[in-house]
N, C-alpha and C positions, 0 to 999 in steps of 0.2 A: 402257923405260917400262912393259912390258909387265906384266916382274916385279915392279915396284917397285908400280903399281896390284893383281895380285896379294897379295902382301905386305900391305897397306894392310889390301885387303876381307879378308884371310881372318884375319888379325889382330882386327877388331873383329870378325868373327863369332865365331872362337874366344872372344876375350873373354866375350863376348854368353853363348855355349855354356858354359862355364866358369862363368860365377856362376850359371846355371841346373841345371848338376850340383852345385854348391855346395848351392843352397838343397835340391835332394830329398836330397842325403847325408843332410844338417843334420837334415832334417822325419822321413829313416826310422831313422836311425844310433839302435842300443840298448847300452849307456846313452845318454843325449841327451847331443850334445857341448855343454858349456854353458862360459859366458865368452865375451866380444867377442872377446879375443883369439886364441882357438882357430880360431873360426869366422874372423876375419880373416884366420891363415893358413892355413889351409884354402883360402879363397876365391881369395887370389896363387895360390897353388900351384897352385890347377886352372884357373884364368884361365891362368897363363902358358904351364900346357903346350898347353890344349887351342888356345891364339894360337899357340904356335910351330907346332902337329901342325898346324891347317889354312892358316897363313898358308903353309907352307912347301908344303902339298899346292898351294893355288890361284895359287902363284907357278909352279910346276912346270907346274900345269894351262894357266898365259897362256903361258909362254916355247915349251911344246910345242904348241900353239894357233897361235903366230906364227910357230915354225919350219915347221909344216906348211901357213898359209896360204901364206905367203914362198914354198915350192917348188913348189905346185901351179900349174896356170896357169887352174883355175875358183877360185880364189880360195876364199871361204867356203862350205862346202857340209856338209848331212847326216854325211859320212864326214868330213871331217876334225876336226870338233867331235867325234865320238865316236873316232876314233882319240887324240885328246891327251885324252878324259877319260880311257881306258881306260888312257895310260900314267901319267897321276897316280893315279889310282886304286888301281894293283897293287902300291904299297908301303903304304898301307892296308889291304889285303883279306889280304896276305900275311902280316901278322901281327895275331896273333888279341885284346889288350889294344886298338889302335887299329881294330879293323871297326867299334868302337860311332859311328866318327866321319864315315863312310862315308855315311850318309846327309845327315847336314849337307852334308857335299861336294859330295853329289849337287844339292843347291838351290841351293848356290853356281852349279854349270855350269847347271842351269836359269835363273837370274837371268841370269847373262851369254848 
């Protein structure tokens, strides 16, 4: 369940994230891209990756979250939130095209 809520929230953030790099492409990109249709795929394209990059990160971030509450025996604590952001996080950080998503990420685990 953990993953599957994961999934969910980081999907519509991605989303969310995604037509907002759409729209500054759109506003700075020389020549201007022009036609609906440009801009429409445009807009899938960067919707669905940036859904898949953080749905996939914030599924990673709950299941590693639930396997380290599940073995500890204080349960939720300071350390184990920051140990499962730190292991979702490092496929992020380690490559250099997706760091720009790293901060959204970061809001993600602050919400939760």
């Amino acid at each position: 369940r953990s993953m599957a809520f994961g999934a969910i929230c980081g999907s519509v953030t991605g989303f969310s994230m995604g037509l907002v790099d759409t729209f500054n492409m759109v506003r700075k990109q020389q020549p201007p891209v022009v036609g609906v249709e440009a801009i429409t795929r445009l807009a899938f394209s960067e919707m669905a990756r940036s859904g898949l990059i953080i749905a996939g990160f914030f599924s990673l971030y709950q299941a590693s979250k639930y396997a380290i509450f599940s073995t500890r025996p204080t349960g939720a604590d300071v350390y184990g939130l920051t140990a499962a952001a730190t292991v979702s996080l490092l496929p992020l950080s380690l490559v250099a095209p997706l760091r720009r998503y790293v901060p959204f990420s970061l809001t993600l685990v602050g919400v939760d």
